[in-house]
C-alpha positions in Angstrom: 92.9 166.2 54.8 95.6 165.2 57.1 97.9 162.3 57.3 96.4 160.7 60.1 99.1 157.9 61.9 98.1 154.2 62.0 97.8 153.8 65.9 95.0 156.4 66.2 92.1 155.9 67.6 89.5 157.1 64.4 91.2 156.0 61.6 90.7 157.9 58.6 87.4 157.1 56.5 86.0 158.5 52.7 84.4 161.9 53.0 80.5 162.4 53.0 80.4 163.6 50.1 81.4 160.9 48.2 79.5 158.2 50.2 77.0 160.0 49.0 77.3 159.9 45.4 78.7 156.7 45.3 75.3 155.3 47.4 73.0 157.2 44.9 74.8 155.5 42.1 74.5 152.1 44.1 70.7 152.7 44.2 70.3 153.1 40.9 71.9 149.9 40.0 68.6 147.8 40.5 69.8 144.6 42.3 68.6 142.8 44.9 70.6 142.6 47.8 70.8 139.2 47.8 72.1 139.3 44.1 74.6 142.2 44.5 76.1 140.2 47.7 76.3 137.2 45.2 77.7 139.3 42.4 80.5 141.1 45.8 81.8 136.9 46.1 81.6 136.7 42.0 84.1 138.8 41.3 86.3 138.8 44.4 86.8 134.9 43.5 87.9 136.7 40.0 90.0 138.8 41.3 91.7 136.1 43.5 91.7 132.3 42.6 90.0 133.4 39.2 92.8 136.2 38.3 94.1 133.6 35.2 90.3 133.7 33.8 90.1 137.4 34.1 88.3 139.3 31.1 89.7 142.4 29.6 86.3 143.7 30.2 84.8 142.4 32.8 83.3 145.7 33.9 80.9 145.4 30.9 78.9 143.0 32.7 76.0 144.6 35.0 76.2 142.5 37.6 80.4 142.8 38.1 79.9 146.5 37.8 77.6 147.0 40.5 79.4 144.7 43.1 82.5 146.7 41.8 80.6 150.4 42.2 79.3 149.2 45.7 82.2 147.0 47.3 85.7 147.6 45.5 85.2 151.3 43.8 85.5 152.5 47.9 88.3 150.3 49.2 89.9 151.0 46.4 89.6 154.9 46.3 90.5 154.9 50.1 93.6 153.4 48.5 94.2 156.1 46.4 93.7 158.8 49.1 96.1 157.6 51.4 98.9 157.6 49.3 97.9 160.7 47.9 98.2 161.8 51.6 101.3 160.1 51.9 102.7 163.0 48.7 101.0 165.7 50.2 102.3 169.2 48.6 104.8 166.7 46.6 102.1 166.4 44.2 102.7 169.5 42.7 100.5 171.8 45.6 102.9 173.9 46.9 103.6 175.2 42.9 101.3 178.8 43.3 98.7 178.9 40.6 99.3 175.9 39.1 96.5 173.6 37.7 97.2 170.1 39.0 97.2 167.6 35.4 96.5 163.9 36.1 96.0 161.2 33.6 93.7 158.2 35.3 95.1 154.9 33.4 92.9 151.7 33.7 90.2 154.1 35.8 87.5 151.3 35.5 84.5 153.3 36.9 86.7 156.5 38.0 88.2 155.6 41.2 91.3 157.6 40.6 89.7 160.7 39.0 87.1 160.3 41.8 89.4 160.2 44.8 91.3 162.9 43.3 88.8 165.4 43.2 87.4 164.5 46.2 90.7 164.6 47.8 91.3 168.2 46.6 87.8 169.3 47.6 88.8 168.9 51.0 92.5 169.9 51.1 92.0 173.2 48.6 88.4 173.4 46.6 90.5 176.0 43.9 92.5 173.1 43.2 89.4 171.1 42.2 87.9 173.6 40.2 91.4 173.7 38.0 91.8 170.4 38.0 92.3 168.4 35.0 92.2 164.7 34.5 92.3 162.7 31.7 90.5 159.5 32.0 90.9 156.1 29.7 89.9 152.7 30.1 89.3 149.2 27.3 86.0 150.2 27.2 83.3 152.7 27.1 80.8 151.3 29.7 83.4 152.0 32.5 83.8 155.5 31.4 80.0 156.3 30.9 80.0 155.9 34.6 83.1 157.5 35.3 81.9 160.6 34.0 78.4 160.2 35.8 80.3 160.0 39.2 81.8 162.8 38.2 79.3 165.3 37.6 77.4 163.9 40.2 80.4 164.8 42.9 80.8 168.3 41.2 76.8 169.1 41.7 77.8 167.8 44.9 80.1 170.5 46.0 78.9 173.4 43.2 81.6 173.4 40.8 81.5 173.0 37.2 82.3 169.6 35.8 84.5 170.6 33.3 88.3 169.3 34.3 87.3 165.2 33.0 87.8 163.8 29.7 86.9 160.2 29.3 89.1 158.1 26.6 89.2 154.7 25.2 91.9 153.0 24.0 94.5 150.0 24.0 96.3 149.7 27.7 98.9 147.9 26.4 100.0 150.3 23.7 99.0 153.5 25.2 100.6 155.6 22.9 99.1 154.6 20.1 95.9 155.4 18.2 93.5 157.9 19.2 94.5 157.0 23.0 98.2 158.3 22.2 97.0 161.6 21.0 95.5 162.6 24.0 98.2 161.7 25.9 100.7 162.9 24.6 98.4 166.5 24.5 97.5 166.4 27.5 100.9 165.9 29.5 103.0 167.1 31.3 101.4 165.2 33.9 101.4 166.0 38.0 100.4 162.7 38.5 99.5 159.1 36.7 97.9 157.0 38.3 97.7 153.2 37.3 95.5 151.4 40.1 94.9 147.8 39.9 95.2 147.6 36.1 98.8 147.3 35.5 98.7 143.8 37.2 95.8 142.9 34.3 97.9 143.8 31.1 99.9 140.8 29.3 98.6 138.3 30.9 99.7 135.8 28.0 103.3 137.5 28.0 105.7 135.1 28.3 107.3 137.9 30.4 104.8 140.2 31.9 106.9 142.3 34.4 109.0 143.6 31.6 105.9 144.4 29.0 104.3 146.3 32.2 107.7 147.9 32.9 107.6 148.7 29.2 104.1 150.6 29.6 105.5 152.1 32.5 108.7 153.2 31.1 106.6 155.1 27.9 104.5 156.8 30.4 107.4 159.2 32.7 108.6 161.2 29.5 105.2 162.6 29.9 105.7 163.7 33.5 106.0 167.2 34.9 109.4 167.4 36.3 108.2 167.2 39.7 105.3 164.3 39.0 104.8 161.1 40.2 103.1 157.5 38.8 101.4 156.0 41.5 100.8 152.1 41.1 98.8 150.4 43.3 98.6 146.7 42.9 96.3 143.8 44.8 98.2 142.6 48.0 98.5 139.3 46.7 101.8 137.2 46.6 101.3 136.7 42.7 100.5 140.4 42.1 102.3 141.9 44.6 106.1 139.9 43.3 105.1 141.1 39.6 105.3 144.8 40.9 108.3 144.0 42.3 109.9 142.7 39.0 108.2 145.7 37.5 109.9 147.8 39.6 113.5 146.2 39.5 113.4 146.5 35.5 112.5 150.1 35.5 115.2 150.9 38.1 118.0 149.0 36.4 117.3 151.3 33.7 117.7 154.2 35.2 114.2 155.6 34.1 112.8 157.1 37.4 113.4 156.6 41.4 111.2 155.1 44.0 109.1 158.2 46.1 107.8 155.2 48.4 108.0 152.5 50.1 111.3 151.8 49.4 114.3 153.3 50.9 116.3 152.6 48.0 117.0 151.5 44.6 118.7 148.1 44.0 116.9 145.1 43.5 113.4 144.5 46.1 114.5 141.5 48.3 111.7 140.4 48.8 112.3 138.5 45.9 115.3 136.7 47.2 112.8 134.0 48.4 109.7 132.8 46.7 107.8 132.8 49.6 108.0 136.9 50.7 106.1 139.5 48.9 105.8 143.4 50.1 102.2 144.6 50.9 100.7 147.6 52.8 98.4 147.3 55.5 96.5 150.2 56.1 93.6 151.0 58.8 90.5 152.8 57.6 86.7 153.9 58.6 84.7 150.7 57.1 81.6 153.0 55.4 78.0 151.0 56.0 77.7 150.0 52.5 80.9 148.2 52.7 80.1 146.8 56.1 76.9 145.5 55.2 78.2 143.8 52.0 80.9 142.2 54.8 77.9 140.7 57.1 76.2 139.3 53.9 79.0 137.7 52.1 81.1 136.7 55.2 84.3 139.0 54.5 85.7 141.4 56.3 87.3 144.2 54.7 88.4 146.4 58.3 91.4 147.3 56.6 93.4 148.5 53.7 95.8 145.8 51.6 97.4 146.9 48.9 100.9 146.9 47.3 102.5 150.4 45.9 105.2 152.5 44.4 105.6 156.0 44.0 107.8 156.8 41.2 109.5 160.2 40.2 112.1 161.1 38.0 113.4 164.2 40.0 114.9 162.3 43.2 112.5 163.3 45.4 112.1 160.9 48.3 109.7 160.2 51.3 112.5 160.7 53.7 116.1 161.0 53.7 117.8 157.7 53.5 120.6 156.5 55.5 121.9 153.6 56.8 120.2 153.7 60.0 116.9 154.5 58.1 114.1 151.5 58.3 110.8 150.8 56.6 108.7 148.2 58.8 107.8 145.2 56.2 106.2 143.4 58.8 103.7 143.1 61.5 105.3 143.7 64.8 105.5 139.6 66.1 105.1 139.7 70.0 106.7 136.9 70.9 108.0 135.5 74.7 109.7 138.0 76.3 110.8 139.6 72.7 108.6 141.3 70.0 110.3 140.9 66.4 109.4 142.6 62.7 111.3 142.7 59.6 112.7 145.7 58.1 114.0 147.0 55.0 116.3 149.5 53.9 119.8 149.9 51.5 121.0 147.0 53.5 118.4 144.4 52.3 115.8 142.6 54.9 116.7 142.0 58.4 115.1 141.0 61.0 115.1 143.2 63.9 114.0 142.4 67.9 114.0 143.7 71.1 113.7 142.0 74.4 110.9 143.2 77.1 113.8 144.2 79.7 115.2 146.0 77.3 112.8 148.1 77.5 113.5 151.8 77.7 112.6 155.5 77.1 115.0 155.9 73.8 113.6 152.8 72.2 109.7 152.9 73.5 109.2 154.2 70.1 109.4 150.3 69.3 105.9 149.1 70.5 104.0 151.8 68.0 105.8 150.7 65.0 103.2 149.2 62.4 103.9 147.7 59.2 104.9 150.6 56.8 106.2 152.9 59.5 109.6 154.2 58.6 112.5 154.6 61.8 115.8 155.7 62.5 117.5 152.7 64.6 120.9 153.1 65.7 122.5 151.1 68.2 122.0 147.6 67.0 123.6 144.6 67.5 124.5 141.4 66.5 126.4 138.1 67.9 128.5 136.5 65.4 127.1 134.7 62.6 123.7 135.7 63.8 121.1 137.2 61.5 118.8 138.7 63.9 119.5 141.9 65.1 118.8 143.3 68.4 118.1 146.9 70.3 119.6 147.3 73.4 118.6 149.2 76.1 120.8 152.0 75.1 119.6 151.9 71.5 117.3 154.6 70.1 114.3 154.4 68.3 113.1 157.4 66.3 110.0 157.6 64.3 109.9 159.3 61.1 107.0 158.6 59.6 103.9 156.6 60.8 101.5 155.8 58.7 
């Protein structure tokens, strides 16, 4: 797999092989379309206006886990792939010989373990022979089809299903009980991955950030000293701040450093006003089942929304940082004459525009920018007492990394 840029033409899709598994497991679920579209709206209302009313184990029910297995399990493992595109060798891939260790926390149905393995299947198929993942979840149902899905993908491919163990514990105490155990055996980690589950723990805290950050925090001892914890979080205002808090309690700490997005380490501004959150944007390959759940309900899910970090305790970062180093936090805002997005480096948030005759061949770069993409700007200006920025036509634009 490839890290394919935002403005492409075909932009990048799940694999064959596991819309394949994934729509056998769909068929076997046994409801009607007309139910399993009802069941899609069900628990996408839960997961939005609902999230206070959200059960611990909602994936119990029948009807929530097929709209889950047939709607969210492949948006949500698209997710997954991206960002581990966005690592690439970082991951622990360009160690020779090394069997990649990953610990899936919160995997509901497997959609970490899953888009692992089928993320390695088609970037190096020794790596997902080796690889070994340790799977946990509140409860058992969720597991009993995490491990169907994968030894169904494995029969897929030919390769032994032998790298999962499935593990249920407490979330919120992860080191405790039987849970802890395997943990703590299983580690050092190349990678834990926490997708859309931190954002369901201590829900009564008085102070949920800091009891996530907490979770968080007892997690990157058990790291490999070049791992990661990749959090992915809903791209919702309420979820989306809550990472950020998360995030800001870790760093002030001093526990771990941010991989991605951010391009540094003080507090997220986004938080400076209530009204701003930080989300992805990504675009993807909408597969049928997904599209057809989209005609029935009335959504549309054409692209990827998600909030992230990428968190190491080595340094390692995405790019160099600098001064004149950007992340776009903002769709590009094509206004009269001027075209405007907000950016986001050491510096804080700024907004940043360039007028249409300023047009030129250092700064064309500009127009392909796309929320997430990550520039070197240099040769900014700004009147006095102004807070919007501009590039002249002698200012440069570099990309460093689309996305």
């Amino acid at each position: 797999m490839s890290v394919q840029p935002f403005n492409e033409k075909k932009p990048p899709g799940l694999t064959p092989q596991a819309l394949k598994i994934m729509g056998k497991a769909l068929s076997d679920g046994g409801l009607s379309e007309s139910a399993l579209g009802q069941a899609v709206v069900n628990l996408s209302r839960m997961f939005t206006t609902g999230r206070a009313n959200l059960a611990p184990r909602y994936l119990d029910d029948p009807a929530h886990a097929a709209a889950y297995l047939s709607y969210f399990l492949p948006v949500n493992l698209a997710k997954v792939q991206v960002l581990l595109d966005e690592l690439g060798d970082d991951i622990g891939m360009d160690i020779p010989d090394h069997p990649l260790k990953v610990l899936d926390l919160g995997c509901g149905p497997g959609t970490g373990a899953l888009a692992l393995l089928d993320w390695l299947w088609h970037r190096s198929p020794q790596r997902a022979k080796s690889a070994s993942v340790l799977a946990t979840d509140v409860s058992d149902v969720p597991l009993q089809e995490t491990q169907r899905l994968w030894k169904s993908y494995c029969r897929e491919v030919g390769i032994l299903a032998t790298g999962l163990r499935c593990v249920e514990g407490n979330l919120e105490h992860p080191l405790k009980g039987d849970l802890g155990k395997h943990i703590v055996r299983g580690g050092p980690y190349d990678l834990i991955i926490l997708a859309n589950c931190l954002n369901e723990l201590f829900a009564a805290s008085t102070d949920p950030p800091a009891e996530r950050a907490m979770v968080v925090a007892q997690l990157l001892p058990y790291l490999a000293s070049h791992g990661t914890i990749m959090i992915i979080e809903p791209a919702l205002r309420q979820t989306a701040r809550a990472l950020h808090h998360v995030r800001n309690h870790l760093l002030k700490q001093g526990l771990c450093t941010v991989y991605s997005p951010c391009l540094h380490e003080q507090d997220c501004p986004a938080l400076t006003h209530p009204d701003d959150w930080c989300h992805e944007e990504r675009p993807w390959h909408t597969p049928p089942v997904v599209a057809a759940l989209d005609r029935n309900v009335g959504f549309i899910k054409d692209a990827l929304k998600f909030s992230y970090l990428l968190l190491r305790t080595d340094g390692r970062t995405i790019v160099t940082r600098s001064p004149q180093t950007f992340r776009i936090v903002s769709e590009l805002r094509e206004l009269k004459g001027d075209t405007r997005a907000w950016l986001c480096n050491e510096l804080g948030r700024s907004e940043i525009g360039r007028l249409d005759r300023a047009t030129s061949t250092t700064n064309a770069v500009w127009d392909t920018c796309t929320r997430g993409s990550i520039i070197r700007l240099d040769g900014v200006q700004r009147k006095e007492g102004a807070t919007l920025g501009r590039i002249p036509t002698e200012g440069t634009v570099e990309m460093l990394r689309p996305t």
